[in-house]
Z-matrix of the N, CA and C atoms (Angstrom, degrees):
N
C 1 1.449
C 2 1.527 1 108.34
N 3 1.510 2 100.28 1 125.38
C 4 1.950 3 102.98 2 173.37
C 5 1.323 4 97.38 3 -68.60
N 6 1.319 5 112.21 4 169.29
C 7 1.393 6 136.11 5 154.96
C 8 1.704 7 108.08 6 -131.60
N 9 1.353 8 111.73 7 119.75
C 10 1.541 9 120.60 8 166.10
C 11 1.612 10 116.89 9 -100.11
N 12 1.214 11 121.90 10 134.47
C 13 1.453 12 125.24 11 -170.47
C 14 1.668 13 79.65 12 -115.69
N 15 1.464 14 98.02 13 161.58
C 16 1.588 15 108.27 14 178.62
C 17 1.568 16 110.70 15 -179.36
N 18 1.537 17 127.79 16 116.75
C 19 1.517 18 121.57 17 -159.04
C 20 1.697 19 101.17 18 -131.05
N 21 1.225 20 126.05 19 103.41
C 22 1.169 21 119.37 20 161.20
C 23 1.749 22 115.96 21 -109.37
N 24 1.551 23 78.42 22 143.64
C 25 1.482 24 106.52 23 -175.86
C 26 1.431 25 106.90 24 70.26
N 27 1.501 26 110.59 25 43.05
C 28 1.478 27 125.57 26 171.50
C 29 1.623 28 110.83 27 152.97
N 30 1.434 29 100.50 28 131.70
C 31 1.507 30 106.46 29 -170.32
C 32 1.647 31 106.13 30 -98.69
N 33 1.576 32 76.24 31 143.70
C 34 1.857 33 86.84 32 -164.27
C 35 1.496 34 108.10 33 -88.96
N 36 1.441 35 103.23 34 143.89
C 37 1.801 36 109.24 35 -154.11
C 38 1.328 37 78.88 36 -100.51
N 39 1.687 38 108.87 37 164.42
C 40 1.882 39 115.84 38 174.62
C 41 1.492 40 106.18 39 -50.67
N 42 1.200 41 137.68 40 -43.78
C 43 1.472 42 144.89 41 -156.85
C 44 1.124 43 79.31 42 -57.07
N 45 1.628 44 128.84 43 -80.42
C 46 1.176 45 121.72 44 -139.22
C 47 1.542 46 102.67 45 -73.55
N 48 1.445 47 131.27 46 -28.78
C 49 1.254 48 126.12 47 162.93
C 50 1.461 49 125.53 48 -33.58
N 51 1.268 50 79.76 49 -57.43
C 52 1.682 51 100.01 50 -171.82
C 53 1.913 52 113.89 51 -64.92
N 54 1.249 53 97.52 52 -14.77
C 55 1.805 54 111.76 53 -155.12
C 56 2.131 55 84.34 54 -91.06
N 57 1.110 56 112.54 55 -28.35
C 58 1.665 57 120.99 56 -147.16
C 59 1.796 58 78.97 57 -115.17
N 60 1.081 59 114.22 58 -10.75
C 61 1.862 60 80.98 59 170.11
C 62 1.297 61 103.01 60 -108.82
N 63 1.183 62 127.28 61 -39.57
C 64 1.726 63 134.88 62 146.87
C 65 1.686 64 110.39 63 -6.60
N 66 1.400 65 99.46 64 -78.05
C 67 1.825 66 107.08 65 -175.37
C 68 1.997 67 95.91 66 -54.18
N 69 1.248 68 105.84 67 -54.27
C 70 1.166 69 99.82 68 -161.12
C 71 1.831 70 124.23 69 -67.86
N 72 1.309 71 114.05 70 -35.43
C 73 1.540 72 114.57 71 159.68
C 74 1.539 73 108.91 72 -52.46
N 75 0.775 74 131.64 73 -19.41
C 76 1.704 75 120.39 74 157.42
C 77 1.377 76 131.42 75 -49.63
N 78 1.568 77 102.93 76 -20.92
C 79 1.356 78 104.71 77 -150.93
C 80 1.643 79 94.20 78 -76.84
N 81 1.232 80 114.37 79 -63.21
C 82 1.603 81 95.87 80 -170.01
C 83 1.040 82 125.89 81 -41.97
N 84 1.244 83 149.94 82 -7.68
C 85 1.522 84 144.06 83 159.52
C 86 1.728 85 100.00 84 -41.40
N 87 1.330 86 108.74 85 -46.80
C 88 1.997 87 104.63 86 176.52
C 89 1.303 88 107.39 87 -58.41
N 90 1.680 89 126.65 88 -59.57
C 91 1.120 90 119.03 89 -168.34
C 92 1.946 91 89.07 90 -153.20
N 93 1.655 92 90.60 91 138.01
C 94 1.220 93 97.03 92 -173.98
C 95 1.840 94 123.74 93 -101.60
N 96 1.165 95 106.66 94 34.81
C 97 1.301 96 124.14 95 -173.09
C 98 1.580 97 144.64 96 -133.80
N 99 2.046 98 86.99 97 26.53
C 100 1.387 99 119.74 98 -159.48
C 101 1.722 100 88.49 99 -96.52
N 102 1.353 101 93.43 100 138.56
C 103 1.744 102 96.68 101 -173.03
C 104 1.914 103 118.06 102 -98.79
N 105 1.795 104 87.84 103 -33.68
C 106 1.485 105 114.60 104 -175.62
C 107 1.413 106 107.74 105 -125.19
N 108 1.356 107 113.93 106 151.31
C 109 1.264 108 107.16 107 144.33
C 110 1.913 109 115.39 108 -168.33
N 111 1.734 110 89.15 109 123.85
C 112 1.092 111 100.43 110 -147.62
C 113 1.844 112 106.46 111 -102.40
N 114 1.859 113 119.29 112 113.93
C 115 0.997 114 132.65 113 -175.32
C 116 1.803 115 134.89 114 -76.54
N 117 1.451 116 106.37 115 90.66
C 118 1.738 117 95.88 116 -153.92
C 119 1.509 118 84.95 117 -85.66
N 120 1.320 119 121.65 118 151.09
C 121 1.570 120 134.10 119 176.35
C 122 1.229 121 91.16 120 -142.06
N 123 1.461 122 121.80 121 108.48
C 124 1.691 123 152.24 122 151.36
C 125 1.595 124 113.58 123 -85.81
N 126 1.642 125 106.64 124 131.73
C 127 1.795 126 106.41 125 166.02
C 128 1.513 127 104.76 126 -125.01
N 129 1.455 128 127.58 127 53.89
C 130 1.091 129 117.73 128 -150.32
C 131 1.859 130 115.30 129 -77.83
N 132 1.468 131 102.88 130 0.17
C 133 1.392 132 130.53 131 169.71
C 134 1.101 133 137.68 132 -167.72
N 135 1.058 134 164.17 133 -68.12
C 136 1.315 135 174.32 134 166.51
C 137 1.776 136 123.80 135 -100.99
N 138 1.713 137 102.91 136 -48.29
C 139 0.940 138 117.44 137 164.07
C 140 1.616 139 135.99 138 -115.28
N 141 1.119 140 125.57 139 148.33
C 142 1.222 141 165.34 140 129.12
C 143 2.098 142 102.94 141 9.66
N 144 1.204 143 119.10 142 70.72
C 145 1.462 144 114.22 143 -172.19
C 146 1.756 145 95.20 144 -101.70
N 147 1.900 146 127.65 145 138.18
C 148 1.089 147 92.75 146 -149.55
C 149 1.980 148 58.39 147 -152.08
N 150 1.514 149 128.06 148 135.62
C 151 1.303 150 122.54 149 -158.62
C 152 1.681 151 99.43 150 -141.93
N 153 0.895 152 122.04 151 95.97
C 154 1.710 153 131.53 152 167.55
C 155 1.129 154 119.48 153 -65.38
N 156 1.526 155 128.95 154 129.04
C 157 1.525 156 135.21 155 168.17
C 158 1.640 157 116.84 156 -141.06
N 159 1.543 158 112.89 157 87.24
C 160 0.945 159 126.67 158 172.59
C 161 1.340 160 137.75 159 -55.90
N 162 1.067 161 141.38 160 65.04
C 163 1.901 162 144.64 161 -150.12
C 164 1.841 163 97.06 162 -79.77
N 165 1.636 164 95.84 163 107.85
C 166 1.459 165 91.50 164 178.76
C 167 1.547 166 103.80 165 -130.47
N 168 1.498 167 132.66 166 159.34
C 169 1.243 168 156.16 167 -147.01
C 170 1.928 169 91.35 168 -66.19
N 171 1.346 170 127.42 169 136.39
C 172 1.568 171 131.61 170 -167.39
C 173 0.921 172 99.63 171 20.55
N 174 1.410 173 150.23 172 114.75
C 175 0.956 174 135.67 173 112.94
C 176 2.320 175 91.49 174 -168.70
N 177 1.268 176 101.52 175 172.49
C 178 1.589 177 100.66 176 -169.66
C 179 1.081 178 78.26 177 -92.55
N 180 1.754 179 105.21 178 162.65
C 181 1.601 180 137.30 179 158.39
C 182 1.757 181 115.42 180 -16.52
N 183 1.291 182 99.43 181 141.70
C 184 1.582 183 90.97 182 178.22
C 185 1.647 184 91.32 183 -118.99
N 186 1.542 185 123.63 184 115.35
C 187 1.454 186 122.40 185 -168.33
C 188 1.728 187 79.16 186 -109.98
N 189 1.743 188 90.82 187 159.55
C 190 1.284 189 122.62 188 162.98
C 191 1.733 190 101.92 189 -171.13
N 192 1.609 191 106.03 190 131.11
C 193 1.335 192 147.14 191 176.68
C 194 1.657 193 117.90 192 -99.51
N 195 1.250 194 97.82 193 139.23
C 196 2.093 195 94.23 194 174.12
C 197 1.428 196 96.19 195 -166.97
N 198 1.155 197 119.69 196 161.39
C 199 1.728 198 130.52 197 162.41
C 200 1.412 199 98.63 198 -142.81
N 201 0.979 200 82.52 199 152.06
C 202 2.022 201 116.36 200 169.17
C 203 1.470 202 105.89 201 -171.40
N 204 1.633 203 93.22 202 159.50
C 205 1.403 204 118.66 203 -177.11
C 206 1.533 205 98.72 204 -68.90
N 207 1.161 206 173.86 205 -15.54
C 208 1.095 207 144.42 206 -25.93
C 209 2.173 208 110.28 207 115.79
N 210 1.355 209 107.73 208 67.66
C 211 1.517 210 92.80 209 176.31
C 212 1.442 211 128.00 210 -74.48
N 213 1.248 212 120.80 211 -18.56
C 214 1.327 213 121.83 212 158.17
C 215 1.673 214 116.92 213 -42.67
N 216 1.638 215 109.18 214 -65.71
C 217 1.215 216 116.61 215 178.82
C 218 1.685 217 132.29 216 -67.20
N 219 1.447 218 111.86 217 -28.91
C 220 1.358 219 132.09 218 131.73
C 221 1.547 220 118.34 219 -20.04
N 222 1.120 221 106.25 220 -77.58
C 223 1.696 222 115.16 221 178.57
C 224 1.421 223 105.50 222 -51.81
N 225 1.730 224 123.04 223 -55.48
C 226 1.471 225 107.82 224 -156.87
C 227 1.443 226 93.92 225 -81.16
N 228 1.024 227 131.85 226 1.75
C 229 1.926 228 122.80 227 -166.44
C 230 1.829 229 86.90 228 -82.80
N 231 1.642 230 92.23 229 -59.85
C 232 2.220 231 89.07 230 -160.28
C 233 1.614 232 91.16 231 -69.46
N 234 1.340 233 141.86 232 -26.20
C 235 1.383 234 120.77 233 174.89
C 236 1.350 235 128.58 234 -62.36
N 237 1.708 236 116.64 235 -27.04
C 238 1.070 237 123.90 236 154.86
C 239 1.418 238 138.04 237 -55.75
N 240 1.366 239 85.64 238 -34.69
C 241 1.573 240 94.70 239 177.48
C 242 1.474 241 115.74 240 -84.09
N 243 1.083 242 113.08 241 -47.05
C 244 1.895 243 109.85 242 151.65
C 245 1.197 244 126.07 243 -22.84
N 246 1.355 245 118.75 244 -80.81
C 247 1.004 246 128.43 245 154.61
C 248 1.438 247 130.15 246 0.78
N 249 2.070 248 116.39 247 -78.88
C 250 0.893 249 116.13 248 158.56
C 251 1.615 250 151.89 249 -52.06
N 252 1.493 251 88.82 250 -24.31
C 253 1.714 252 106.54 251 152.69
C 254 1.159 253 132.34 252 -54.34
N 255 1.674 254 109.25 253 -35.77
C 256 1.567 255 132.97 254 -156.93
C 257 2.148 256 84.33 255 -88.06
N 258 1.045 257 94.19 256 -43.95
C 259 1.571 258 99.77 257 -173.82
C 260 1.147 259 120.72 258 -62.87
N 261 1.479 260 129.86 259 -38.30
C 262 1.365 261 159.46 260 -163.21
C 263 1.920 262 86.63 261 -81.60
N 264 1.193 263 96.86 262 -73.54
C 265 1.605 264 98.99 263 -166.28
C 266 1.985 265 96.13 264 -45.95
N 267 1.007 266 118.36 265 -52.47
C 268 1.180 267 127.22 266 -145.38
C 269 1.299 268 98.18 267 -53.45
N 270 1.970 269 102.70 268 -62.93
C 271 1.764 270 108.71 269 164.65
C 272 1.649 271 130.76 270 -38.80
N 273 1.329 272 112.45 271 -60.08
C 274 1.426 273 111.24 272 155.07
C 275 1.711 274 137.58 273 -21.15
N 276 1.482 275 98.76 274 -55.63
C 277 1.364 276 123.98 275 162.74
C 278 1.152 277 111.37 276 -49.35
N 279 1.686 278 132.96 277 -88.88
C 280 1.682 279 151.93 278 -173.31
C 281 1.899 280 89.65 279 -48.40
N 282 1.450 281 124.69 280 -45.55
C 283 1.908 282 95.84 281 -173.71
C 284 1.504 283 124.21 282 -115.40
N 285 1.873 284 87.82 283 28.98
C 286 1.320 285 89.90 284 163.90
C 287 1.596 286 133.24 285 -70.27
N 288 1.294 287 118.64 286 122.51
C 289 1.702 288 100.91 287 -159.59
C 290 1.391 289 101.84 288 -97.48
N 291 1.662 290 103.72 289 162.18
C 292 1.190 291 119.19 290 -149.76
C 293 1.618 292 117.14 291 -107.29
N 294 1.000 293 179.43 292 152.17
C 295 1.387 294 156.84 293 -153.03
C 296 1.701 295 101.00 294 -127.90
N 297 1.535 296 127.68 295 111.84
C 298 1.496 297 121.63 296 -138.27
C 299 1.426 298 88.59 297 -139.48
């Protein structure tokens, strides 16, 4: 699995590099068939806009968005929410029944 870092309107320091591939190698434990996943980090004011796009095998992008003042907490909110998408699809998938 790639990981893409990407910071507009603010350049992303290693920490935060390093902090966003960390959260993000987790993700396949939800679903193990994510190929990309690409990290937008926005400061376009005050807060912390932090935008996930997961590119996984058939199926379209699984996006999730969040802000906070706060990029630590930013990150774990839209990673969570990824996540649960990644999980959701996954279940869907495994009990979809089959006509035999």
């Amino acid at each position: 699995m790639q990981i893409n870092v990407t910071g507009r309107h603010l350049a992303v320091s290693a920490a935060m590099e390093e902090y966003a591939h960390k959260k993000c190698e987790r993700l396949p434990r939800y679903y193990d068939r994510i190929q990309t996943v690409d990290v937008l980090i926005d400061k376009p004011g005050r807060e912390f806009e932090v935008e996930l796009i997961a590119h996984v095998d058939r199926h379209d992008p699984f996006i999730s968005r969040g802000h906070a003042m706060d990029y630590h907490a930013c990150m774990d909110g839209v990673v969570d929410k990824l996540s649960r998408q990644l999980a959701e699809h996954k279940e869907k998938t495994r009990n979809r029944k089959h006509p035999g």
